[in-house]
C-alpha positions as CSV (number, residue, x, y, z in Angstrom):
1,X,-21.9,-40.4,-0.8
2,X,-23.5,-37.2,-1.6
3,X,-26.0,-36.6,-4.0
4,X,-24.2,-33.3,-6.1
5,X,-21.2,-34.3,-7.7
6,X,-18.6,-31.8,-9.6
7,X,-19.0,-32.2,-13.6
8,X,-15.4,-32.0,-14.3
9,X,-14.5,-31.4,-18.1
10,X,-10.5,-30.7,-17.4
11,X,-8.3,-33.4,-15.5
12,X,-5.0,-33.7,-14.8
13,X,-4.0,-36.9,-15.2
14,X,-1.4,-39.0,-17.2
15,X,-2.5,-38.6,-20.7
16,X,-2.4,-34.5,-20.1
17,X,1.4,-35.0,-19.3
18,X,1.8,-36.5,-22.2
19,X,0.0,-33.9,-23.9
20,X,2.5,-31.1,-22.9
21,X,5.2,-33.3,-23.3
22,X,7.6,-31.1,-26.2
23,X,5.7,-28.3,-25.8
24,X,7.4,-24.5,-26.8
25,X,6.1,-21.6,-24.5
26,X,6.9,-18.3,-24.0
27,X,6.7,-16.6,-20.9
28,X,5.6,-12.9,-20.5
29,X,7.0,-11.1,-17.5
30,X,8.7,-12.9,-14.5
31,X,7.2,-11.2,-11.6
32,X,5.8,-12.6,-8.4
33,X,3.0,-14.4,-10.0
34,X,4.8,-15.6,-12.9
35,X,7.6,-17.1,-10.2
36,X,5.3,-18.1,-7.1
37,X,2.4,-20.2,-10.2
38,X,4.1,-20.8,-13.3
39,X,8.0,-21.5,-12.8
40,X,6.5,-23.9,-10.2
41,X,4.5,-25.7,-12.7
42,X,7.0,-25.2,-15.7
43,X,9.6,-27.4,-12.9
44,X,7.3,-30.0,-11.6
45,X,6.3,-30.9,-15.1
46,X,10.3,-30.2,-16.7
47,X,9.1,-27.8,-19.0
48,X,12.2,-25.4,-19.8
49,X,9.8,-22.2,-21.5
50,X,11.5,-21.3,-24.8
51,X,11.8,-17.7,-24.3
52,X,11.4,-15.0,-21.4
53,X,10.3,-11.6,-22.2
54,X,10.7,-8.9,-19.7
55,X,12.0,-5.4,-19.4
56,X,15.4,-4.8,-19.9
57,X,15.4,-3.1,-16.3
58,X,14.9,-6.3,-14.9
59,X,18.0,-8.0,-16.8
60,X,20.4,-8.6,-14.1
61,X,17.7,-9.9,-11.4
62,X,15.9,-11.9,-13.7
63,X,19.3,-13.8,-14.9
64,X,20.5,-14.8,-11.1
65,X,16.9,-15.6,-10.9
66,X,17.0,-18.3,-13.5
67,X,20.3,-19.2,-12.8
68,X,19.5,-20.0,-9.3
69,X,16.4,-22.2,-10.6
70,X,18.7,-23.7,-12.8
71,X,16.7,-22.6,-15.7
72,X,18.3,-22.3,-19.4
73,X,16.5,-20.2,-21.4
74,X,16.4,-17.7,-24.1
75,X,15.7,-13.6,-23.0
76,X,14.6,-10.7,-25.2
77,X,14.1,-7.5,-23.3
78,X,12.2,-4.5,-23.8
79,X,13.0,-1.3,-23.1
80,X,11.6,-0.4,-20.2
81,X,11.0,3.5,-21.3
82,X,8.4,1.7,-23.3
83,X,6.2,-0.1,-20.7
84,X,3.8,2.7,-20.2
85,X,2.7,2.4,-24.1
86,X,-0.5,1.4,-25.2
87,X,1.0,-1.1,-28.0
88,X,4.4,-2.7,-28.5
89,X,6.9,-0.5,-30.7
90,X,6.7,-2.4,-34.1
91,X,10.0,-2.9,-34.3
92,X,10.1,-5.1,-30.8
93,X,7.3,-6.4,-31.9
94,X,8.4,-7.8,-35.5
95,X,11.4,-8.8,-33.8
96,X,9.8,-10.5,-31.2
97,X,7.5,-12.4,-33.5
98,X,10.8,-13.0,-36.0
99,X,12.8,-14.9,-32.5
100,X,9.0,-16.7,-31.7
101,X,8.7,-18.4,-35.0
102,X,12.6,-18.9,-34.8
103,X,12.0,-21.2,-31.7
104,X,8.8,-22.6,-32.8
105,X,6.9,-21.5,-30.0
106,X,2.9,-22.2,-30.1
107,X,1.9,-21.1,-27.0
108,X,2.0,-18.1,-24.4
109,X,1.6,-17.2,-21.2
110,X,1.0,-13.5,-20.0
111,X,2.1,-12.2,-16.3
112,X,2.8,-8.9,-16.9
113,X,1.9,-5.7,-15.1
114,X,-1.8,-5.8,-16.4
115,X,-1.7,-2.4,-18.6
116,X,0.6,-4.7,-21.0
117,X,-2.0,-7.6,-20.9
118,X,-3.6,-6.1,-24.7
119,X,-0.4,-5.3,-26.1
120,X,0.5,-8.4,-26.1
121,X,-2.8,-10.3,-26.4
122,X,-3.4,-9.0,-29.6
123,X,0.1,-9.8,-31.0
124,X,-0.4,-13.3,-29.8
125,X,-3.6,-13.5,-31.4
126,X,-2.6,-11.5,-34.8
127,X,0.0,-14.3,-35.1
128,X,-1.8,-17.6,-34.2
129,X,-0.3,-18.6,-31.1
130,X,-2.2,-19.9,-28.6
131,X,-2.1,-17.5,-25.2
132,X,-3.0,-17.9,-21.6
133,X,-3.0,-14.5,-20.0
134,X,-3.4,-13.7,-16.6
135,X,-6.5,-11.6,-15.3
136,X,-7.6,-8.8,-15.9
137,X,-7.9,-9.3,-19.7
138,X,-7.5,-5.5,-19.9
139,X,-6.7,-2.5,-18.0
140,X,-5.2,1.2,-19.3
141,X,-3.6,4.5,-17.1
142,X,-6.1,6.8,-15.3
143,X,-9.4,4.6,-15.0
144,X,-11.0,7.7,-13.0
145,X,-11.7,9.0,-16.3
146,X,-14.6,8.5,-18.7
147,X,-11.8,7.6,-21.7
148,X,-10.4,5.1,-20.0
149,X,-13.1,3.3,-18.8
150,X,-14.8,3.5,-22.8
151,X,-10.6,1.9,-23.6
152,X,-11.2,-1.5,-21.7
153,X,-15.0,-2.0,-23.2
154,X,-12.9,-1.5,-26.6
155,X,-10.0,-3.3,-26.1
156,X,-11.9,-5.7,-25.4
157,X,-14.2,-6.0,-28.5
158,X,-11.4,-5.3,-30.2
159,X,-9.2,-8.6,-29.2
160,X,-12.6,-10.7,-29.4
161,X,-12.5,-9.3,-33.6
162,X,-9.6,-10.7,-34.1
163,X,-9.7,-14.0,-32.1
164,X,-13.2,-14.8,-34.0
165,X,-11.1,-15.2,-37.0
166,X,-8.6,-17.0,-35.9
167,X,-9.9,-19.0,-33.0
168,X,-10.3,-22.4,-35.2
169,X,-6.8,-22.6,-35.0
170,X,-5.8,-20.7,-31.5
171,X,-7.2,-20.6,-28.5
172,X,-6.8,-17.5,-25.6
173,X,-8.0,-18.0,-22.2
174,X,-8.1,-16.0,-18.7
175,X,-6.6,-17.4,-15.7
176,X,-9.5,-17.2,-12.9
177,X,-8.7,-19.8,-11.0
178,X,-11.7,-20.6,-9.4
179,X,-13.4,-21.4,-12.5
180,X,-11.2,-24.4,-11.7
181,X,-12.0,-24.8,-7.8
182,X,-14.2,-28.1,-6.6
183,X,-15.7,-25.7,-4.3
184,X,-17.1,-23.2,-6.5
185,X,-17.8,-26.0,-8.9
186,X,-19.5,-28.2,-6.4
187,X,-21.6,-24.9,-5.5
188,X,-22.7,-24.5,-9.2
189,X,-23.8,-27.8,-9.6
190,X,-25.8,-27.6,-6.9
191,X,-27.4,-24.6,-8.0
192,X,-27.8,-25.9,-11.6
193,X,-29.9,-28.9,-9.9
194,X,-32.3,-26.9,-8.3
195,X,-32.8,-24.5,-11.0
196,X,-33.8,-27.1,-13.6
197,X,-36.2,-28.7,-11.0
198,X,-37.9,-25.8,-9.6
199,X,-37.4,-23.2,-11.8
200,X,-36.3,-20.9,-8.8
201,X,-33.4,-19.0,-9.8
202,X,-30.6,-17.0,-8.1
203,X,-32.6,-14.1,-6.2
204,X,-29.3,-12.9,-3.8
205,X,-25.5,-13.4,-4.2
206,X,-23.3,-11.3,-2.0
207,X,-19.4,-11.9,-2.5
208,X,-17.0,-10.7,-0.1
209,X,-13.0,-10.7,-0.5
210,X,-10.0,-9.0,1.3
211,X,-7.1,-9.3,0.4
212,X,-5.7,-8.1,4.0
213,X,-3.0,-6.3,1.8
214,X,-2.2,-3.2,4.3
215,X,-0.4,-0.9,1.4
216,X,1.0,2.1,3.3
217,X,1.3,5.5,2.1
218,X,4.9,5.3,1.5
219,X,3.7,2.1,-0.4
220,X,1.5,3.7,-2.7
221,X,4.4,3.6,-5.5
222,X,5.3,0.3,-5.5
223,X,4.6,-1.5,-9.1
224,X,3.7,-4.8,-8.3
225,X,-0.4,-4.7,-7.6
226,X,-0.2,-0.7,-8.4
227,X,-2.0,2.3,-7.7
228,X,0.3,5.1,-9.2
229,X,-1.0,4.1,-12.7
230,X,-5.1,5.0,-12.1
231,X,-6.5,1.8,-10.9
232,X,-6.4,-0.7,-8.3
233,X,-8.1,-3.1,-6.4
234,X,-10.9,-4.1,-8.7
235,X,-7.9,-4.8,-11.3
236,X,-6.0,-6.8,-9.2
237,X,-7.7,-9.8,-7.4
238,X,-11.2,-7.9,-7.9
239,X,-11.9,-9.0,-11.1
240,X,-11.7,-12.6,-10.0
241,X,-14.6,-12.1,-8.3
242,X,-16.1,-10.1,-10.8
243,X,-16.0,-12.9,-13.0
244,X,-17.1,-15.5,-10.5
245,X,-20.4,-13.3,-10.1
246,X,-21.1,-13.9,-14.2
247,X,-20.7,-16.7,-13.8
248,X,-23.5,-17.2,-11.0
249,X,-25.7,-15.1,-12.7
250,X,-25.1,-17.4,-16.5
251,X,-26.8,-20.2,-14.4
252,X,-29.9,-18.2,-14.6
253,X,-30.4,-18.7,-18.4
254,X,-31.2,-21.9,-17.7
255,X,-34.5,-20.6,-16.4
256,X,-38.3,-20.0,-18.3
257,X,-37.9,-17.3,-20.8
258,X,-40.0,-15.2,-18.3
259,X,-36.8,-14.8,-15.8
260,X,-34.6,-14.6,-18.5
261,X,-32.0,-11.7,-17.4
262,X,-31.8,-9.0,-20.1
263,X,-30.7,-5.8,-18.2
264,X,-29.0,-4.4,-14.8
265,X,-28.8,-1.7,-13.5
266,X,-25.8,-0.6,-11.0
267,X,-24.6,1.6,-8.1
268,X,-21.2,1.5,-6.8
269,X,-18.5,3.6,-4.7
270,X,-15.2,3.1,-3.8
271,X,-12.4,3.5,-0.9
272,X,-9.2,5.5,-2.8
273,X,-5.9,6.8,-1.4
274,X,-7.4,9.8,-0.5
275,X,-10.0,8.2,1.9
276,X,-6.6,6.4,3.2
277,X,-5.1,9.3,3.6
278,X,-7.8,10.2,5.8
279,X,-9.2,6.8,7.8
280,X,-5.6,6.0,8.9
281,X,-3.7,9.6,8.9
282,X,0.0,10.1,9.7
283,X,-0.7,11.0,13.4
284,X,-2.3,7.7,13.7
285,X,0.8,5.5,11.7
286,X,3.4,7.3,13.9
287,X,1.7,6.4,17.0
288,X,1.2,2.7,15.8
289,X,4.7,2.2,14.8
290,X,6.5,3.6,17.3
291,X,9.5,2.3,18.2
292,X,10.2,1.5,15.0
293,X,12.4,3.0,12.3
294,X,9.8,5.2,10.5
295,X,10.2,5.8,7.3
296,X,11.5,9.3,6.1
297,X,8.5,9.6,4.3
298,X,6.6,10.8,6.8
299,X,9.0,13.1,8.7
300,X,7.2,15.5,6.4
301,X,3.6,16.1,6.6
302,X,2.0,14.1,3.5
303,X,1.0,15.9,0.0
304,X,-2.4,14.4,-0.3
305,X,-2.7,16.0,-3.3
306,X,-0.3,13.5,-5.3
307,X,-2.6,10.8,-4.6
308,X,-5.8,12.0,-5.8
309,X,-5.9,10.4,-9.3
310,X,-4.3,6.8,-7.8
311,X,-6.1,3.5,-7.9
312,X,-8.8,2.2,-5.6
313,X,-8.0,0.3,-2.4
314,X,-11.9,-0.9,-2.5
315,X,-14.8,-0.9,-4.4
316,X,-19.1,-1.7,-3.1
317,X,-21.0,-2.8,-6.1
318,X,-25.0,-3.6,-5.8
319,X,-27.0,-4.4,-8.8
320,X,-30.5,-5.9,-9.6
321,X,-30.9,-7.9,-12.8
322,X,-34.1,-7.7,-14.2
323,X,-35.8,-9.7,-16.5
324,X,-37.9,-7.8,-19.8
325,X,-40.6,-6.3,-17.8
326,X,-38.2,-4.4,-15.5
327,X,-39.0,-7.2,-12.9
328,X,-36.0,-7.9,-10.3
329,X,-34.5,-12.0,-10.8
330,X,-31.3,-11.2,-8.9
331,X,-29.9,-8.7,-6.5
332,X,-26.2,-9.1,-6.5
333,X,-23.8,-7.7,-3.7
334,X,-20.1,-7.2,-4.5
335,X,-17.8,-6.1,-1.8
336,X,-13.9,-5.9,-3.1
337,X,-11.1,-5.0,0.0
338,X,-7.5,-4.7,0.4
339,X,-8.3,-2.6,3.3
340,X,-9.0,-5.1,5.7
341,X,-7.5,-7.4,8.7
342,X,-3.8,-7.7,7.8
343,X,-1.1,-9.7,9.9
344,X,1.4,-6.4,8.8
345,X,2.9,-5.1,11.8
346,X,5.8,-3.3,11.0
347,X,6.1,-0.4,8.7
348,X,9.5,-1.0,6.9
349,X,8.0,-2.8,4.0
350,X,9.4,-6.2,3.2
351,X,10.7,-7.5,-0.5
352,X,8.3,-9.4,-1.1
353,X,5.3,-7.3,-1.3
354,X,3.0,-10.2,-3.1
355,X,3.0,-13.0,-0.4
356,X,5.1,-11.6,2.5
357,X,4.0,-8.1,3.8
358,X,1.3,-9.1,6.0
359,X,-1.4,-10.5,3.6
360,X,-3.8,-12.6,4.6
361,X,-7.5,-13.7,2.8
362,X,-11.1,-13.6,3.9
363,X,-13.6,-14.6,1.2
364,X,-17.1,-15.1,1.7
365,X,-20.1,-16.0,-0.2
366,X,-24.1,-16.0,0.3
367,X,-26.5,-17.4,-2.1
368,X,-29.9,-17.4,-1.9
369,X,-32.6,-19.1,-4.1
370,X,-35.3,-17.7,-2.8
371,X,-37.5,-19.9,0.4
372,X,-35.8,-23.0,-1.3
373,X,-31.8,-22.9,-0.7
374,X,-28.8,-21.1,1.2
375,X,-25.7,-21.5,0.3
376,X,-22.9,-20.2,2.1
377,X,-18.9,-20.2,1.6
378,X,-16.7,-19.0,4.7
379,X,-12.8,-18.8,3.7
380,X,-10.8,-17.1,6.3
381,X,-6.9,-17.0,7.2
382,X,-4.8,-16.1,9.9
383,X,-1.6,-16.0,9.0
384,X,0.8,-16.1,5.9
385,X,1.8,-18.7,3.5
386,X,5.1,-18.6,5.1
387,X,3.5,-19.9,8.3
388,X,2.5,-22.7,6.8
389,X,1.7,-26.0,8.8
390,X,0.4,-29.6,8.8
391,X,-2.0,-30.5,6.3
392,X,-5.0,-31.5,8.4
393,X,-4.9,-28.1,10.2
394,X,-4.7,-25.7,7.5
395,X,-8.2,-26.4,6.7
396,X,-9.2,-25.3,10.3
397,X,-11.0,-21.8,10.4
398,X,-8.2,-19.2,9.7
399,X,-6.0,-21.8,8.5
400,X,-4.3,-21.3,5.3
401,X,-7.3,-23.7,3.5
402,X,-10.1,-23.1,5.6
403,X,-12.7,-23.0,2.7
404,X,-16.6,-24.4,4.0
405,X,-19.2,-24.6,2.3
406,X,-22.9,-24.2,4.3
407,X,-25.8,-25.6,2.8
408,X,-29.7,-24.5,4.4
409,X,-32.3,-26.8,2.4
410,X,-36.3,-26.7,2.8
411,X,-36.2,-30.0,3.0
412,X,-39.6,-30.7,3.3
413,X,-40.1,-29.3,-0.1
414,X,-37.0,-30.3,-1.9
415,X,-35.7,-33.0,0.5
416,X,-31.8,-33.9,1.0
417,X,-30.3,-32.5,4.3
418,X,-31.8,-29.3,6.3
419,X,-28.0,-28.3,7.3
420,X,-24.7,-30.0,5.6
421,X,-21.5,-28.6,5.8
422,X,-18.9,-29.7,3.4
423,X,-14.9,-28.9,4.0
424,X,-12.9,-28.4,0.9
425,X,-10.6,-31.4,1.4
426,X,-13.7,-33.6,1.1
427,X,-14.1,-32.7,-2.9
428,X,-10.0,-33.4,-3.7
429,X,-8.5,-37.3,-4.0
430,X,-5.4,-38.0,-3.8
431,X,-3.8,-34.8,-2.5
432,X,0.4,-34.9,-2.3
433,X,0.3,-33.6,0.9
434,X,4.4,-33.0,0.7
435,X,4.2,-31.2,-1.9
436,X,0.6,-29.1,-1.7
437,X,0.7,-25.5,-2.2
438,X,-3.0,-24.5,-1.5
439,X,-6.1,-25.2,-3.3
440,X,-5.9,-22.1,-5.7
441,X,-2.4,-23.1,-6.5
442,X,-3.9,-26.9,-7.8
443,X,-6.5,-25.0,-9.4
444,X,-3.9,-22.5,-11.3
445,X,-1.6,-25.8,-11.9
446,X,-4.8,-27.4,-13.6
447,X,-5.5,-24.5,-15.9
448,X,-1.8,-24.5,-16.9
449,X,-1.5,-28.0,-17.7
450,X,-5.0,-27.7,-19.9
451,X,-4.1,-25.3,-21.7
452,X,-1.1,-26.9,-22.8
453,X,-2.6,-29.6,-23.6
454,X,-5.5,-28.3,-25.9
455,X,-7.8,-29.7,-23.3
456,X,-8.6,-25.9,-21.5
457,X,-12.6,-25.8,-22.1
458,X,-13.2,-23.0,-19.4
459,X,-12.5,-19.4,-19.6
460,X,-11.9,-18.6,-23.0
461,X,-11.7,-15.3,-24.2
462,X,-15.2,-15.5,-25.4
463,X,-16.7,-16.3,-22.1
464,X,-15.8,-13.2,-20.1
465,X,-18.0,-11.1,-22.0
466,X,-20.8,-10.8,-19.2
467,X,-17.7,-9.9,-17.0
468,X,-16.2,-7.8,-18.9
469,X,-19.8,-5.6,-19.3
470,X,-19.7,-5.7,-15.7
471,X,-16.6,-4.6,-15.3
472,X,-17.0,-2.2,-17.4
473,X,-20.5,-0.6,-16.1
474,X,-19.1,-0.9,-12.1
475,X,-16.2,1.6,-13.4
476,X,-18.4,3.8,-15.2
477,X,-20.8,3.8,-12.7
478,X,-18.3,4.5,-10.0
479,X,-17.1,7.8,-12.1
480,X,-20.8,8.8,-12.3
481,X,-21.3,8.6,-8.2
482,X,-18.2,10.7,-8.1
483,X,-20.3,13.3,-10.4
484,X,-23.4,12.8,-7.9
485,X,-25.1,10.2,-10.1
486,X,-26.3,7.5,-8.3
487,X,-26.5,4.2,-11.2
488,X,-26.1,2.8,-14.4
489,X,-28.9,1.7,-16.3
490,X,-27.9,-1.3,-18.7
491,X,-29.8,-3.0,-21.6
492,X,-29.7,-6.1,-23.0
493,X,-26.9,-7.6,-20.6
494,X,-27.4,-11.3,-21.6
């Protein structure tokens, strides 16, 4: 048996199902995610939500939808010439509130587009009901300006203001899966062990993800994972990872008060449509494509010039925390793609641009605590969900769960195994291999399940504060590179 085990203060088990049992949600926006995560859980577990909320655009789709799930539920739309708002109209949202309380709803669950995630986490919170929201916790139009990147630090405090004084009685927390994953969690542990007997702490983390998402330029509209509005990458899957980094660098405070992290300072640059535009040009996409029906889009030759102010396709972040005496603890490497090794080989985009346009994930992690420990993760598909195969082979490198974890000890200074490899599969018991979705799935079906019943301990609101000054300081500090600064000097970041 091996020595690190994963503290686990969530379970599912039979007394959380009992928990949920009776249980009135309302659902926020029936996208991809909400239909591919939660309508999954909500019909494993026969939950029926209470209430949909949507745009009233999405009417007819979302009722053959539900009627194809065999779903029976309550709808109230909004108008859809409102989505781009900052704040719900106050009369949807009296009224919305008014046909919540009618149905006795306590508890809600966010999938929207992000730009409505504060709109309606801070009508959740104003009215006491409990509210799971989807990542990121906040996101406004045209992040390449300075406005908009001082909006999300504010939003931000602002929703924390008002869940202090109600947060006896409700709770809010962030979907980040892998706050739930046995891998990261088993990697924590580990790192929490040798930190409280050695005192070493993190000195290098470098995270790598690609989302293999190969969004075209007569994608660059679409609205599900969108660029049109300002932002991109580092608001859709990047802040995952964004948040898994805080939560690295927390397991430092567990250090002497003479590493204790007080500041960071930043660089970071990014990869927009312009750069696109440019790395991949339209010469190159009709000689790749040929023989295929290309688009009329590019029959013309393409104003650049429409794209300048879109979202990110990537973003390089390298900081060094420092302790009070300006002395480097932890240099921290964060490299965020979706323009990376895709399975997409045709140019007619598919329906389902979420899951089925050619996406596939490499993620990859290095830790190092100084001459003592290496830690490495290595994730890497091949292929798409919808190539799914048997359970044992999935976990094969570029198989759907490939996830391993690479351990590199000095043993003859802190003993336990010079090399141990550890596969995913060997942290999970009793798996339902008929009907297993993937390990982030679990880990998403977990937090749902929690959070209904009152037993969520991880990711509350309160919690993504280093994350959210992260965040925060890798946007600003990306606006400044495009100025010809070069970093962002931050104090007191713990």
């Amino acid at each position: 048996m091996r020595k690190t085990k994963i503290v686990e203060d969530n379970i599912t088990n039979e007394k959380v199902k009992e928990k949920i049992s009776g249980k009135n949600i309302v659902l926020v926006g029936l996208g991809p995610h909400a239909k591919r995560i939660y309508i999954k859980v909500f019909k494993k577990y026969n939950i029926i939500p209470k209430l949909i909320v949507d745009l009233d655009t999405e009417e007819k789709k979302i009722k053959e939808y539900l009627e194809e799930q065999n779903i029976n539920t309550e709808l109230y739309l909004i108008p859809a010439k409102t989505k781009d708002n900052e704040m719900l109209d106050n009369e949807v949202a009296e009224q919305l509130i008014r046909k919540i309380k009618e149905l006795n709803v306590e508890y809600a669950i966010i999938s929207t587009e992000p730009k409505a995630h504060f709109a309606y986490l801070k009508l959740f919170l104003q009215n006491g009901i409990n509210v799971l929201s989807d990542k990121p916790i906040t996101v406004v139009k045209d992040m390449h300006k300075l406005e908009s990147i001082n909006k999300i630090k504010e939003q931000y405090e602002e929703l924390m203001s008002i869940y202090e004084k109600k947060r006896n009685n409700t709770t809010c927390n962030i979907m980040c899966q892998r706050r739930f994953h046995k891998g990261y969690m088993y990697v924590q542990q580990l790192i929490k062990e040798i930190i409280s007997k050695y005192n070493v702490p993190i000195t290098y983390i470098d995270i790598y993800h690609c989302d293999g998402k190969w969004m075209m330029p007569h994608d660059y509209d679409i609205e599900n994972h969108p660029y049109k509005y300002g932002y991109g990458k580092l608001f859709h899957s990047g802040y995952h990872f964004v948040d898994l980094l805080a939560e690295f660098i927390k397991l430092n405070k567990n250090l002497t008060e003479d590493k204790s992290i007080t500041k960071v300072d930043i660089s970071s640059y990014k990869f927009d449509m312009m750069d696109d535009l440019t790395s991949i040009n339209r010469k190159d996409i009709m000689k790749l494509f040929k023989g295929q029906d290309i688009p009329d889009f590019y029959e013309n030759h393409i104003d650049k010039s429409k794209y300048e102010n879109y979202g990110e396709k990537d973003v390089y972040s390298l900081m060094q925390f420092k302790n009070n005496e300006n002395k480097v603890i932890t240099t921290a490497n964060i490299n965020l793609l979706q323009n990376g090794f895709s399975r997409r080989a045709w140019i007619k985009t598919k329906d389902n641009t979420y899951k089925g346009n050619g996406r596939v994930r490499h993620e990859v992690l290095t830790i190092q605590m100084g001459p003592l420990l290496n830690i490495q993760v290595h994730s890497y598909q091949s292929k798409e969900i919808k190539d799914r195969e048997n359970f044992e082979k999935e976990h094969e490198c570029g198989g759907l769960e490939h996830f391993d974890i690479y351990v590199f000890r000095n043993s003859e200074l802190i003993g336990g195994k010079t090399f141990d490899k550890i596969q995913l599969c060997e942290l999970y018991k009793d798996i339902d291999k008929e009907k297993f979705n993937g390990y982030n799935e679990l880990s998403r079906e977990e937090f749902v399940l929690n959070f209904l019943a009152g037993n969520l301990k991880t990711s509350d609101l309160s919690e993504h504060k280093l994350a959210m000054e992260l965040l925060y300081n890798i946007c600003l500090s990306i606006n400044k590179e495009t100025k010809g600064e070069k970093r962002v000097n931050i104090e007191n970041i713990m």
